[in-house]
mmCIF file of the N, C-alpha and C atoms, coordinates in Angstrom:
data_MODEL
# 
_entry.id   MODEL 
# 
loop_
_atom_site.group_PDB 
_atom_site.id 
_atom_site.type_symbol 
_atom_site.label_atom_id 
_atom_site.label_alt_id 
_atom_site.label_comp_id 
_atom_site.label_asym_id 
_atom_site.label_entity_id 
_atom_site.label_seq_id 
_atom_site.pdbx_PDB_ins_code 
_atom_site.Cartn_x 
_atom_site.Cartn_y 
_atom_site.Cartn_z 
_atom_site.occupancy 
_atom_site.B_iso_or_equiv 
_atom_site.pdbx_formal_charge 
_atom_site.auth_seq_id 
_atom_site.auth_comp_id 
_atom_site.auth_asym_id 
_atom_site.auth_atom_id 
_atom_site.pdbx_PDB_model_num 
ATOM 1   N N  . UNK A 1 1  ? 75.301 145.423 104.170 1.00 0.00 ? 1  UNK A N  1 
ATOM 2   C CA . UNK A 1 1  ? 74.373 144.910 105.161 1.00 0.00 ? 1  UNK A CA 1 
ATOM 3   C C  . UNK A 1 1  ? 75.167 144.105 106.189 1.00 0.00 ? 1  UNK A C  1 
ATOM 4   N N  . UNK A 1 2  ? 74.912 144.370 107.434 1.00 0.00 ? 2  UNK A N  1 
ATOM 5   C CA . UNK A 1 2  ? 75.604 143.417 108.528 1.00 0.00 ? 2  UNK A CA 1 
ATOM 6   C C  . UNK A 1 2  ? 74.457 142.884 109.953 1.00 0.00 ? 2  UNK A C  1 
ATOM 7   N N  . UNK A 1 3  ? 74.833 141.846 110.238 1.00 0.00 ? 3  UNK A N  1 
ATOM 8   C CA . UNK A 1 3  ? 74.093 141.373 111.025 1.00 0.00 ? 3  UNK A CA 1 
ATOM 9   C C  . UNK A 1 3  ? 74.947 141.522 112.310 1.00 0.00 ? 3  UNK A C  1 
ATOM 10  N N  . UNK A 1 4  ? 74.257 141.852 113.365 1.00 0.00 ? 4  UNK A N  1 
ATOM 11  C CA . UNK A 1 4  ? 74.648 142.198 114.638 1.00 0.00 ? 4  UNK A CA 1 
ATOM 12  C C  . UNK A 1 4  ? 74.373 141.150 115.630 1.00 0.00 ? 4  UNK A C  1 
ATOM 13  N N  . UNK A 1 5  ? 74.688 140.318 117.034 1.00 0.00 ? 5  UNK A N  1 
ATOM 14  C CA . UNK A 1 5  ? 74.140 139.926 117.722 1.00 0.00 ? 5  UNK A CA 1 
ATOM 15  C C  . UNK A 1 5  ? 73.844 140.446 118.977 1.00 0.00 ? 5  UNK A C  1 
ATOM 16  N N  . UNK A 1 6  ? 72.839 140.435 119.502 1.00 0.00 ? 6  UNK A N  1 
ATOM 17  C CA . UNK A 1 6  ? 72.277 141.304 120.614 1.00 0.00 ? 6  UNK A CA 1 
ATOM 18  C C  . UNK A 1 6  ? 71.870 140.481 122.291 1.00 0.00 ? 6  UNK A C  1 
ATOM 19  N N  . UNK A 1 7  ? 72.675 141.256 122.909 1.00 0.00 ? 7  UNK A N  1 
ATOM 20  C CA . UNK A 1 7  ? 72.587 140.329 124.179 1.00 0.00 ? 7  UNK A CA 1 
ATOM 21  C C  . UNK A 1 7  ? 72.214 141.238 125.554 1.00 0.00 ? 7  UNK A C  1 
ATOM 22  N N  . UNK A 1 8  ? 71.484 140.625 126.227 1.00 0.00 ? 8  UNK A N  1 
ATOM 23  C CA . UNK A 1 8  ? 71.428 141.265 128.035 1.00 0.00 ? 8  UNK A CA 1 
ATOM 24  C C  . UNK A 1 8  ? 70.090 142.324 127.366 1.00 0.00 ? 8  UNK A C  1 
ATOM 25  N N  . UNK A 1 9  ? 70.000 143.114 128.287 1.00 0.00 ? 9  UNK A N  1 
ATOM 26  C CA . UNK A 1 9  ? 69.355 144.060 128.737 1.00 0.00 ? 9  UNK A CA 1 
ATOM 27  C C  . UNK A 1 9  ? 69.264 144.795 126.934 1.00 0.00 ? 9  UNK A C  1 
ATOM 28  N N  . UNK A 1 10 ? 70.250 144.941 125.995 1.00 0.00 ? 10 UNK A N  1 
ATOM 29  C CA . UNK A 1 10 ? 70.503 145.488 125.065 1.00 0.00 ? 10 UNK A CA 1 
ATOM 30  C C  . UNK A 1 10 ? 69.002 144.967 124.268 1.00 0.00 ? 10 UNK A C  1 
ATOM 31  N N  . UNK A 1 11 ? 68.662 144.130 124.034 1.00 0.00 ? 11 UNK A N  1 
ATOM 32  C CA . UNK A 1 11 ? 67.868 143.325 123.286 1.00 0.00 ? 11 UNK A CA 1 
ATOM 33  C C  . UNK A 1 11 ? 66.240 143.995 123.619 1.00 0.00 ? 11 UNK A C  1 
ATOM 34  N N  . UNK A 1 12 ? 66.465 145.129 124.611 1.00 0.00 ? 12 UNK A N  1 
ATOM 35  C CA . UNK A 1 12 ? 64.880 145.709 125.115 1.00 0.00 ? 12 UNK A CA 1 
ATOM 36  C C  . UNK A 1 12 ? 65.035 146.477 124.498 1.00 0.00 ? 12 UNK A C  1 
ATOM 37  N N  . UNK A 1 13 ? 66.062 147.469 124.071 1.00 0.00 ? 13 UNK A N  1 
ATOM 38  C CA . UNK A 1 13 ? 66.137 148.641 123.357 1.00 0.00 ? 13 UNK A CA 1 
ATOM 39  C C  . UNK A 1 13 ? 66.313 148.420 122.148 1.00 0.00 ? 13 UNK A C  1 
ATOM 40  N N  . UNK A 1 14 ? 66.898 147.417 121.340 1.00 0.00 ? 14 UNK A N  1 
ATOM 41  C CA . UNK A 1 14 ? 66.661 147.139 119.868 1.00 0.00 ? 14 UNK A CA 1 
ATOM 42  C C  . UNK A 1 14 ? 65.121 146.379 119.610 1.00 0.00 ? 14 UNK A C  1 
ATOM 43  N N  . UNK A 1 15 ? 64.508 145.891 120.323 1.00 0.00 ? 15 UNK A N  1 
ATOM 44  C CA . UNK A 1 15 ? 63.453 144.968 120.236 1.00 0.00 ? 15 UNK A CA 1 
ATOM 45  C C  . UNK A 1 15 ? 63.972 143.574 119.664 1.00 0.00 ? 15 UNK A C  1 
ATOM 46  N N  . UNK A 1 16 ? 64.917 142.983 119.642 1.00 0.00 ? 16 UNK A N  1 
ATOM 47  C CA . UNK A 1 16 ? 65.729 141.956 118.660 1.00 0.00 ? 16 UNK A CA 1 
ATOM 48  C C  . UNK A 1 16 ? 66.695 141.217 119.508 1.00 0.00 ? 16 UNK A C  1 
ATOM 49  N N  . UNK A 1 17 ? 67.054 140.322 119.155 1.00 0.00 ? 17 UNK A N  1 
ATOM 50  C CA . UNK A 1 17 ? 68.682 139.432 119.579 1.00 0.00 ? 17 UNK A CA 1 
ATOM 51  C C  . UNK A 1 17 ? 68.945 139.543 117.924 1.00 0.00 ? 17 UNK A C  1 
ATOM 52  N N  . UNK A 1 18 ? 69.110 139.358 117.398 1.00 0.00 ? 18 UNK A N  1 
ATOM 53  C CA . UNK A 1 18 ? 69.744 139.811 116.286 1.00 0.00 ? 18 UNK A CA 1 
ATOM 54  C C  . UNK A 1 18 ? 69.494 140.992 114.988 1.00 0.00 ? 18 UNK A C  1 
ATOM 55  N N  . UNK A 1 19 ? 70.199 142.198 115.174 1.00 0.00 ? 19 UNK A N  1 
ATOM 56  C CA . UNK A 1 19 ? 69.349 143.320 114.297 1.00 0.00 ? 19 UNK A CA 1 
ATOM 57  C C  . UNK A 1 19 ? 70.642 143.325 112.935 1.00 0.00 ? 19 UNK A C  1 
ATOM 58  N N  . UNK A 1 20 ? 69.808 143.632 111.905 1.00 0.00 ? 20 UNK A N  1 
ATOM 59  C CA . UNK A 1 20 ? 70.066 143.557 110.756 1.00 0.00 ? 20 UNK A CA 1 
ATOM 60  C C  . UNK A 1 20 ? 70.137 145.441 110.164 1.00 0.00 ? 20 UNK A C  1 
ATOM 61  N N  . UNK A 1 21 ? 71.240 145.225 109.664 1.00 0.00 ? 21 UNK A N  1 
ATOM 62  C CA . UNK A 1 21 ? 71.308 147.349 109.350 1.00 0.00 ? 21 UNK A CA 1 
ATOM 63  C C  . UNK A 1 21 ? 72.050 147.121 108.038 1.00 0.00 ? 21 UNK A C  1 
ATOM 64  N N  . UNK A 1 22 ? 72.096 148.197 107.265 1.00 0.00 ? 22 UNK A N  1 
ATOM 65  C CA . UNK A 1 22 ? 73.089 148.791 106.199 1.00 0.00 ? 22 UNK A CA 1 
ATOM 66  C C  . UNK A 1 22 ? 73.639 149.656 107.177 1.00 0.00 ? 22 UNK A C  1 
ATOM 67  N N  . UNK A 1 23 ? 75.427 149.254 106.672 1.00 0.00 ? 23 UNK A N  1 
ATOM 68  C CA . UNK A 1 23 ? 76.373 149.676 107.408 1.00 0.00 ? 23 UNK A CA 1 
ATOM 69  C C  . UNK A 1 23 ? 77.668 150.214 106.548 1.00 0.00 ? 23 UNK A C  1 
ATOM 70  N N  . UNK A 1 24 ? 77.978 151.167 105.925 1.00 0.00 ? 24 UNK A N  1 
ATOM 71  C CA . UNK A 1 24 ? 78.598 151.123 104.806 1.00 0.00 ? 24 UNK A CA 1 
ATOM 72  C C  . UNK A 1 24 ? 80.162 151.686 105.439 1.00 0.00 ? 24 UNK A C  1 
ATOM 73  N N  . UNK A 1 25 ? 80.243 152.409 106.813 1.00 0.00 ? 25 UNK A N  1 
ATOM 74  C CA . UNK A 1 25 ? 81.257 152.809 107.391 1.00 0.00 ? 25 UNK A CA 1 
ATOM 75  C C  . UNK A 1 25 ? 82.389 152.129 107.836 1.00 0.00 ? 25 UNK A C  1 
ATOM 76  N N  . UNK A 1 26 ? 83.535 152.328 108.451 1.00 0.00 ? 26 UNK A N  1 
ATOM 77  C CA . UNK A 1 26 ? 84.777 151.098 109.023 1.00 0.00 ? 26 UNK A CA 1 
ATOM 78  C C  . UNK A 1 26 ? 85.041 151.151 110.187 1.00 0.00 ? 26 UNK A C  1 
ATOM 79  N N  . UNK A 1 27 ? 84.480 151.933 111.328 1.00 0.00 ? 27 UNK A N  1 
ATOM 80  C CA . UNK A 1 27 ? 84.981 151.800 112.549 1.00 0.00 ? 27 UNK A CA 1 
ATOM 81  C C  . UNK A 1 27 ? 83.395 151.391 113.565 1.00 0.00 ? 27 UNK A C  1 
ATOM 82  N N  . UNK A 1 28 ? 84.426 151.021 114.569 1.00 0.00 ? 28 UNK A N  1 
ATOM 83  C CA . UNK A 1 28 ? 83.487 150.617 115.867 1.00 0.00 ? 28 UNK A CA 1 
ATOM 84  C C  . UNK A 1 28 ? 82.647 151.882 115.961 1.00 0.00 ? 28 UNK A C  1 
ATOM 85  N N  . UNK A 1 29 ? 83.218 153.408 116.192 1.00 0.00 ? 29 UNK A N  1 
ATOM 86  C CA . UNK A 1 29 ? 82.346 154.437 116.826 1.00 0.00 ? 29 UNK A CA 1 
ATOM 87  C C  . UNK A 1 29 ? 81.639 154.749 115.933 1.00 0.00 ? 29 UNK A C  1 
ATOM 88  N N  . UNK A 1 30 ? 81.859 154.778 114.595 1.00 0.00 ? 30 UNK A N  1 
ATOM 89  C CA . UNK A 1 30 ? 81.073 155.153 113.586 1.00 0.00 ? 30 UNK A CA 1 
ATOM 90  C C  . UNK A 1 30 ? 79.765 153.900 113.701 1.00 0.00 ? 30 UNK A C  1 
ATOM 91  N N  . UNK A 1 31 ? 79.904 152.808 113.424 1.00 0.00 ? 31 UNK A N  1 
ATOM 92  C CA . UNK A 1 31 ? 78.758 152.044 114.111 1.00 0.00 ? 31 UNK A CA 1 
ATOM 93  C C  . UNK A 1 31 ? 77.769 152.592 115.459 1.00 0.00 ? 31 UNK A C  1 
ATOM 94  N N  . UNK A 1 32 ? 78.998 152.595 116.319 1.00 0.00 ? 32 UNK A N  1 
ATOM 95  C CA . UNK A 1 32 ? 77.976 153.072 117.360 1.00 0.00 ? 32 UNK A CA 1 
ATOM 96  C C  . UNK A 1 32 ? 77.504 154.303 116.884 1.00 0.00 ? 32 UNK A C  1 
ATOM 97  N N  . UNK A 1 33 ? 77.675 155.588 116.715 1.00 0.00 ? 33 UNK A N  1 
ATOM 98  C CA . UNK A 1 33 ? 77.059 156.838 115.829 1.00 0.00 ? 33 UNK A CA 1 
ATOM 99  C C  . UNK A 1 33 ? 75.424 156.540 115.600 1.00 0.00 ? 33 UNK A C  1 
ATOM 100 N N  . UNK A 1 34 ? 75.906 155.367 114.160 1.00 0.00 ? 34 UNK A N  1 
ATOM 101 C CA . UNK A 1 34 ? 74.624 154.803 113.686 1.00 0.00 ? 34 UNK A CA 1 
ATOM 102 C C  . UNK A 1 34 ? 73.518 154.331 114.482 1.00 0.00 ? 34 UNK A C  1 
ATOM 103 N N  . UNK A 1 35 ? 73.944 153.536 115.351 1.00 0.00 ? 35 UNK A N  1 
ATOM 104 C CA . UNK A 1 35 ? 73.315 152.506 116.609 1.00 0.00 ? 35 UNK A CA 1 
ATOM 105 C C  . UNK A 1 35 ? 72.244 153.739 117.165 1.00 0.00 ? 35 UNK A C  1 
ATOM 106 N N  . UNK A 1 36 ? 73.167 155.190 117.943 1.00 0.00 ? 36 UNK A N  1 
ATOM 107 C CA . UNK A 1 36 ? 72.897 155.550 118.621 1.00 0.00 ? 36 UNK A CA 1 
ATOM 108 C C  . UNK A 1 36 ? 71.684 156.722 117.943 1.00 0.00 ? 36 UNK A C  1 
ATOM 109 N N  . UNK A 1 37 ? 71.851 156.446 116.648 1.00 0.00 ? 37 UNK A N  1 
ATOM 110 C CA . UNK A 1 37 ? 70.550 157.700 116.089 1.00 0.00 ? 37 UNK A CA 1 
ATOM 111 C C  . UNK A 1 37 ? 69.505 157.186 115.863 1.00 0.00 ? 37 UNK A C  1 
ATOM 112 N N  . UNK A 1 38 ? 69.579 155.633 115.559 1.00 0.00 ? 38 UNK A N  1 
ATOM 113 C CA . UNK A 1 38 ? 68.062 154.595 115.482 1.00 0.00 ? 38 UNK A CA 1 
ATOM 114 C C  . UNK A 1 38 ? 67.762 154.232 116.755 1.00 0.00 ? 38 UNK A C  1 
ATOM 115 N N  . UNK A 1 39 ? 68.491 154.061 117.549 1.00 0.00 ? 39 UNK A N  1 
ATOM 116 C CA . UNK A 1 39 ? 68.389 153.457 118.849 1.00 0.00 ? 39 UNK A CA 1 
ATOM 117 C C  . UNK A 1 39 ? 68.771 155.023 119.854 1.00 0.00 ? 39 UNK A C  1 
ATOM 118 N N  . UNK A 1 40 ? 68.229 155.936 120.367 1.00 0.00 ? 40 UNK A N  1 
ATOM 119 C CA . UNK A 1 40 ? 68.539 156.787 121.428 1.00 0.00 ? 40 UNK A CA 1 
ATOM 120 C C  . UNK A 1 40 ? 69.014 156.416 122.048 1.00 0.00 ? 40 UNK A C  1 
ATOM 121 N N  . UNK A 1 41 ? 68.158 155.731 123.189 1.00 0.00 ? 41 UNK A N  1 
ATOM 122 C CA . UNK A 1 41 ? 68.210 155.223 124.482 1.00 0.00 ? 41 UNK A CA 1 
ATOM 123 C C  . UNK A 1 41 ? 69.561 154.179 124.679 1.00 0.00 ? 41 UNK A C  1 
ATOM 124 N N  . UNK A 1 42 ? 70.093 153.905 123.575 1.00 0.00 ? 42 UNK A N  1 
ATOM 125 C CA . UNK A 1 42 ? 71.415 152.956 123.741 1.00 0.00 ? 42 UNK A CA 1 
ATOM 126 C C  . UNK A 1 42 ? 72.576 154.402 123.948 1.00 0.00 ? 42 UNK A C  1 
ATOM 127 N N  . UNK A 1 43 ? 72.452 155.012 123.927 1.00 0.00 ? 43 UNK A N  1 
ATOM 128 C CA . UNK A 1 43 ? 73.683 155.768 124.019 1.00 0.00 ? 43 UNK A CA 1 
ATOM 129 C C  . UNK A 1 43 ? 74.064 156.599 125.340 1.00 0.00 ? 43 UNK A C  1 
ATOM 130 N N  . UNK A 1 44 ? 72.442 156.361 126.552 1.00 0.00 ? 44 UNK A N  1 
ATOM 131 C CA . UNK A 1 44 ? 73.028 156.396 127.443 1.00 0.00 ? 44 UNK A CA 1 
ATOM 132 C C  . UNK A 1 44 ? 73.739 154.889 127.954 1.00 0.00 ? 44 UNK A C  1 
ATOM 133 N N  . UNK A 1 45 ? 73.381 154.197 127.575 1.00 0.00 ? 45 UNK A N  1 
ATOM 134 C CA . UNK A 1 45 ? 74.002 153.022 127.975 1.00 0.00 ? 45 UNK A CA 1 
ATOM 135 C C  . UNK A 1 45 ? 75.429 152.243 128.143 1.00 0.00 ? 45 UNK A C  1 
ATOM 136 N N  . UNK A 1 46 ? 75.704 151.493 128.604 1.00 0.00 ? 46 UNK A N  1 
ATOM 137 C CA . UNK A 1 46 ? 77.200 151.069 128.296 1.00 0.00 ? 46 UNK A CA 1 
ATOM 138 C C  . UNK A 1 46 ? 77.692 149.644 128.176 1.00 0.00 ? 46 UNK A C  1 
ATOM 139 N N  . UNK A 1 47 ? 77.781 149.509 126.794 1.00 0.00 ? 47 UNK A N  1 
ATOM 140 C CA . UNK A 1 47 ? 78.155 147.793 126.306 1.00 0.00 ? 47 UNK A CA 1 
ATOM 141 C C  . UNK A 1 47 ? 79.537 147.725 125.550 1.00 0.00 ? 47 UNK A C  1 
ATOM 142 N N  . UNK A 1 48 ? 79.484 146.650 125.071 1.00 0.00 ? 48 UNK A N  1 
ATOM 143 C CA . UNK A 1 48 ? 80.563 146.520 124.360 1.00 0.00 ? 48 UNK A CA 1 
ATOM 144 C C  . UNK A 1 48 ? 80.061 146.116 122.970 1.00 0.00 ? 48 UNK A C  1 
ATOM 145 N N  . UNK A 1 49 ? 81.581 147.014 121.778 1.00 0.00 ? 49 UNK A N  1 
ATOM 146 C CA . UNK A 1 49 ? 81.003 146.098 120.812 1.00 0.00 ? 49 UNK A CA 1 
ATOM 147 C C  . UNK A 1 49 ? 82.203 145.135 120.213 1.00 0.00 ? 49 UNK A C  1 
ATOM 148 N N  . UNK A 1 50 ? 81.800 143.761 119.574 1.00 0.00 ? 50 UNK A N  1 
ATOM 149 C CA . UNK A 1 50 ? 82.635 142.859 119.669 1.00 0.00 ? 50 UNK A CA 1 
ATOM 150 C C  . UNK A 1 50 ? 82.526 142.441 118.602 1.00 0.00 ? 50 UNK A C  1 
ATOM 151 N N  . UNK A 1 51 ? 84.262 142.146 118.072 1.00 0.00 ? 51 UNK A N  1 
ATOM 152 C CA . UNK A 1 51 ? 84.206 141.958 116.430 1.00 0.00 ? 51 UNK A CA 1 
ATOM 153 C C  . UNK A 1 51 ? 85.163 140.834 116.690 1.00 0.00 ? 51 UNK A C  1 
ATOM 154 N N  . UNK A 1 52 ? 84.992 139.790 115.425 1.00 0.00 ? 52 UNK A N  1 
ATOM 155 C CA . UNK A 1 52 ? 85.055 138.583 115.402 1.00 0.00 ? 52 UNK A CA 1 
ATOM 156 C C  . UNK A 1 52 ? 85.416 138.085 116.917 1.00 0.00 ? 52 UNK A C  1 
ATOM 157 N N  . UNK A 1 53 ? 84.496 138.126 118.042 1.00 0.00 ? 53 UNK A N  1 
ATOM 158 C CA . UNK A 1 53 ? 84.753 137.500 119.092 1.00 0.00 ? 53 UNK A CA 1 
ATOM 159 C C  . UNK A 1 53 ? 85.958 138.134 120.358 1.00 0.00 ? 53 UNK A C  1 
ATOM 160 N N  . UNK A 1 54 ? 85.941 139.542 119.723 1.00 0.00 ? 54 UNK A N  1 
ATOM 161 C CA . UNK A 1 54 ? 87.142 140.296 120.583 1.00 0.00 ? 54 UNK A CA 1 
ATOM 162 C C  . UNK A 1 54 ? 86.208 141.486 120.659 1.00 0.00 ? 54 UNK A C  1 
ATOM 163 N N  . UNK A 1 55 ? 86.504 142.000 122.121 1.00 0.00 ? 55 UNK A N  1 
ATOM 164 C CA . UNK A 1 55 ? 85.860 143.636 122.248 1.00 0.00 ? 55 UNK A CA 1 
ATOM 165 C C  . UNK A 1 55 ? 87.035 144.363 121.604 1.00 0.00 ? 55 UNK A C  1 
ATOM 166 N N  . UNK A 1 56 ? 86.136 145.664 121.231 1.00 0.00 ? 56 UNK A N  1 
ATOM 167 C CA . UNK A 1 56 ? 86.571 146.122 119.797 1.00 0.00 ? 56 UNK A CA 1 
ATOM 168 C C  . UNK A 1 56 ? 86.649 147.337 120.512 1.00 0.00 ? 56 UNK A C  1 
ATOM 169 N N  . UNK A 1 57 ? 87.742 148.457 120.889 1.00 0.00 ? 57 UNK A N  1 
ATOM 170 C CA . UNK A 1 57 ? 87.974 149.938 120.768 1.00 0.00 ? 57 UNK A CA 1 
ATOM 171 C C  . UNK A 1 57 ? 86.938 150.623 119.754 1.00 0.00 ? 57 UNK A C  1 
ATOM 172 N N  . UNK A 1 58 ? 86.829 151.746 120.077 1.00 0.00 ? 58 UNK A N  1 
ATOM 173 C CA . UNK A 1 58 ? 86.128 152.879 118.725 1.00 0.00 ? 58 UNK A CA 1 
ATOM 174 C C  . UNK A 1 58 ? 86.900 152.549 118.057 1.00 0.00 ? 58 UNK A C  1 
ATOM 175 N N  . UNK A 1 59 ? 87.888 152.712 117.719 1.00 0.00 ? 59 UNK A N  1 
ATOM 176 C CA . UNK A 1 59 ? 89.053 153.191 116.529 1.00 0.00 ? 59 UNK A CA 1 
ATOM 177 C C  . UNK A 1 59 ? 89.059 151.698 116.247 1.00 0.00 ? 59 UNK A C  1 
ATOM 178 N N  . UNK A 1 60 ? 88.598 151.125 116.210 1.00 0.00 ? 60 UNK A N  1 
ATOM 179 C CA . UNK A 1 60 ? 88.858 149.570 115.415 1.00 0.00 ? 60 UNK A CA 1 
ATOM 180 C C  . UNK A 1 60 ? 88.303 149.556 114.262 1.00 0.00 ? 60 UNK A C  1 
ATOM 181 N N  . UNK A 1 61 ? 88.687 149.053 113.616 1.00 0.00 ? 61 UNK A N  1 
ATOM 182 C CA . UNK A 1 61 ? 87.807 148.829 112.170 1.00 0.00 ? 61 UNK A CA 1 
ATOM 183 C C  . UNK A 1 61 ? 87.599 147.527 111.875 1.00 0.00 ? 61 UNK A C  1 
ATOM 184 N N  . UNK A 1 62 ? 86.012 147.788 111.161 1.00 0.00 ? 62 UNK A N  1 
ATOM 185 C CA . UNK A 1 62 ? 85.205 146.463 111.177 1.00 0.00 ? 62 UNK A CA 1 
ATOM 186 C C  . UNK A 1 62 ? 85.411 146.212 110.058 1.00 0.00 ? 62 UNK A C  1 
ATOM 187 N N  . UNK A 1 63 ? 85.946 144.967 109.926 1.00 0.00 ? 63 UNK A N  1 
ATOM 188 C CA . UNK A 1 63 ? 85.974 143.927 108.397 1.00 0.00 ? 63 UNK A CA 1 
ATOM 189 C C  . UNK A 1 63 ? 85.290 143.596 107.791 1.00 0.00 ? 63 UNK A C  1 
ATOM 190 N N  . UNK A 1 64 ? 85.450 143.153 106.325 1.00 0.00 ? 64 UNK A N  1 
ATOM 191 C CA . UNK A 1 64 ? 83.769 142.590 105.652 1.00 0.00 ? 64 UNK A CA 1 
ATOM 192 C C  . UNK A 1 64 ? 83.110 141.549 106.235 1.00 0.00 ? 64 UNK A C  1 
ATOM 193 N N  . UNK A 1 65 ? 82.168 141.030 106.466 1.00 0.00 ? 65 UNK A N  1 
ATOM 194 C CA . UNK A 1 65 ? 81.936 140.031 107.196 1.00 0.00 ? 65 UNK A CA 1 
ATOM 195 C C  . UNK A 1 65 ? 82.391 139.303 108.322 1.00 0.00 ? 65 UNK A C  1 
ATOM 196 N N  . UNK A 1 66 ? 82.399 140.435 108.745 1.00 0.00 ? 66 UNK A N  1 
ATOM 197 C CA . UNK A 1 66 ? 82.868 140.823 110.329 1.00 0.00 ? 66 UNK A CA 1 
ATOM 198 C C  . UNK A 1 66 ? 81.724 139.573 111.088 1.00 0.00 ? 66 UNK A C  1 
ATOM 199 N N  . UNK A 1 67 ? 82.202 139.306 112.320 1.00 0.00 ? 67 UNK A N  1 
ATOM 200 C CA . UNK A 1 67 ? 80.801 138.690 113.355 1.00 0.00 ? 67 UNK A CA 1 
ATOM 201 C C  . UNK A 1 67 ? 80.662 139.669 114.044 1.00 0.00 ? 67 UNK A C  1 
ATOM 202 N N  . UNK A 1 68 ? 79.871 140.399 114.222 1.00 0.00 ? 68 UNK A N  1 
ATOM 203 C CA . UNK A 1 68 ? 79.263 141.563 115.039 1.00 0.00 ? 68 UNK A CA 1 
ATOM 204 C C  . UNK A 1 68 ? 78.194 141.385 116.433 1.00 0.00 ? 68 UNK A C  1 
ATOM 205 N N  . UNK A 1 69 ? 78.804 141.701 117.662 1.00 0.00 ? 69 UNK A N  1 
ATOM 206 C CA . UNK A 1 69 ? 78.060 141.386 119.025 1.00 0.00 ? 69 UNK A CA 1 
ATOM 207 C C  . UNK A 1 69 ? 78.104 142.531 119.431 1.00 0.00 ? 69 UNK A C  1 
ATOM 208 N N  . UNK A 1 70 ? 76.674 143.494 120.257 1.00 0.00 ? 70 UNK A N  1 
ATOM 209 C CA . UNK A 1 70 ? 76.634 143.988 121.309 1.00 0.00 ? 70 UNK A CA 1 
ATOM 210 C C  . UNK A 1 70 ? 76.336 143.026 122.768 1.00 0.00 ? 70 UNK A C  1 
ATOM 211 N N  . UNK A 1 71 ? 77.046 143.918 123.866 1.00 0.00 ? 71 UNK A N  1 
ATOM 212 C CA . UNK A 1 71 ? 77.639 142.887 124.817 1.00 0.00 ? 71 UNK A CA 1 
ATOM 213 C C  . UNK A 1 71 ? 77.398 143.708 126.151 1.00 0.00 ? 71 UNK A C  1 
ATOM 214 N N  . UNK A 1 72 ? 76.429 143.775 127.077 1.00 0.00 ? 72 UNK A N  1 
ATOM 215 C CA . UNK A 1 72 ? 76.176 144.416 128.237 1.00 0.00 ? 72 UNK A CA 1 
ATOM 216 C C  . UNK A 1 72 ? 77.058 144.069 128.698 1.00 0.00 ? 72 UNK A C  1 
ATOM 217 N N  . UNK A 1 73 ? 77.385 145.104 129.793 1.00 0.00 ? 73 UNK A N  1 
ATOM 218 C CA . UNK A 1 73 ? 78.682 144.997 131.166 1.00 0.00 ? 73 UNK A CA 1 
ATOM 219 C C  . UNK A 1 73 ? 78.146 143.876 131.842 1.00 0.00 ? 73 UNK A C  1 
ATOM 220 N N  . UNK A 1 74 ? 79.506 142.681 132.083 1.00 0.00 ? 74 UNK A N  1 
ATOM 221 C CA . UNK A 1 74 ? 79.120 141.261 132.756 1.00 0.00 ? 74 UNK A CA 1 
ATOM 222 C C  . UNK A 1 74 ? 80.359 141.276 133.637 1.00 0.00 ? 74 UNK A C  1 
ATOM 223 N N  . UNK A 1 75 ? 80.140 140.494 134.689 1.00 0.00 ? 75 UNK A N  1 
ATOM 224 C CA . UNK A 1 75 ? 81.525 139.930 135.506 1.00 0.00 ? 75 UNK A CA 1 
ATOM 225 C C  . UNK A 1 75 ? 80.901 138.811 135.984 1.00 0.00 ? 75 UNK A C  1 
ATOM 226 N N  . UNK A 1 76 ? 81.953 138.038 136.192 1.00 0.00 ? 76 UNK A N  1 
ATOM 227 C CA . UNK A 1 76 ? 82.228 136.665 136.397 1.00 0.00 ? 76 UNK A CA 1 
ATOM 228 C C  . UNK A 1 76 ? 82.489 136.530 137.596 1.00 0.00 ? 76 UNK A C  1 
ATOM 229 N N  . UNK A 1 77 ? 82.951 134.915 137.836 1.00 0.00 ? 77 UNK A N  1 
ATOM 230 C CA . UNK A 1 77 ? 83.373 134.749 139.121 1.00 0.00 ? 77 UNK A CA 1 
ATOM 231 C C  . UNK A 1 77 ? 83.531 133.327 139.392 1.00 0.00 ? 77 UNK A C  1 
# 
């Protein structure tokens, strides 16, 4: 089980700021995979996902008790 945090615009398409899943896989894309078969509409979309506080590549692999963030496209200034 992992808890996710949910931010921006993302939070209309999960219905949540924080969604809760069984997650039994090790990478970022394999998450997203998952994300994207409960959630459609997120996969046209484009965020980030962020593990312990770092955006995370697909090919990253998520740790046990990982901190888990989806993260809409932001810029600063």
């Amino acid at each position: 089980m992992i808890t996710i945090q949910v931010f921006g615009k993302l939070t209309e398409i999960l219905g949540t700021n924080t969604y809760t899943t069984d997650f039994t896989k090790k990478t970022v894309a394999e998450l997203k995979a998952q994300l994207h078969t409960a959630f459609p509409a997120l996969s046209t979309m484009t965020y980030f996902v962020v593990v312990n506080n770092q955006k995370a590549p697909d090919e990253a692999t998520i740790p046990p008790d990982a901190q888990l963030a989806l993260l809409p496209p932001y810029s600063g200034g």
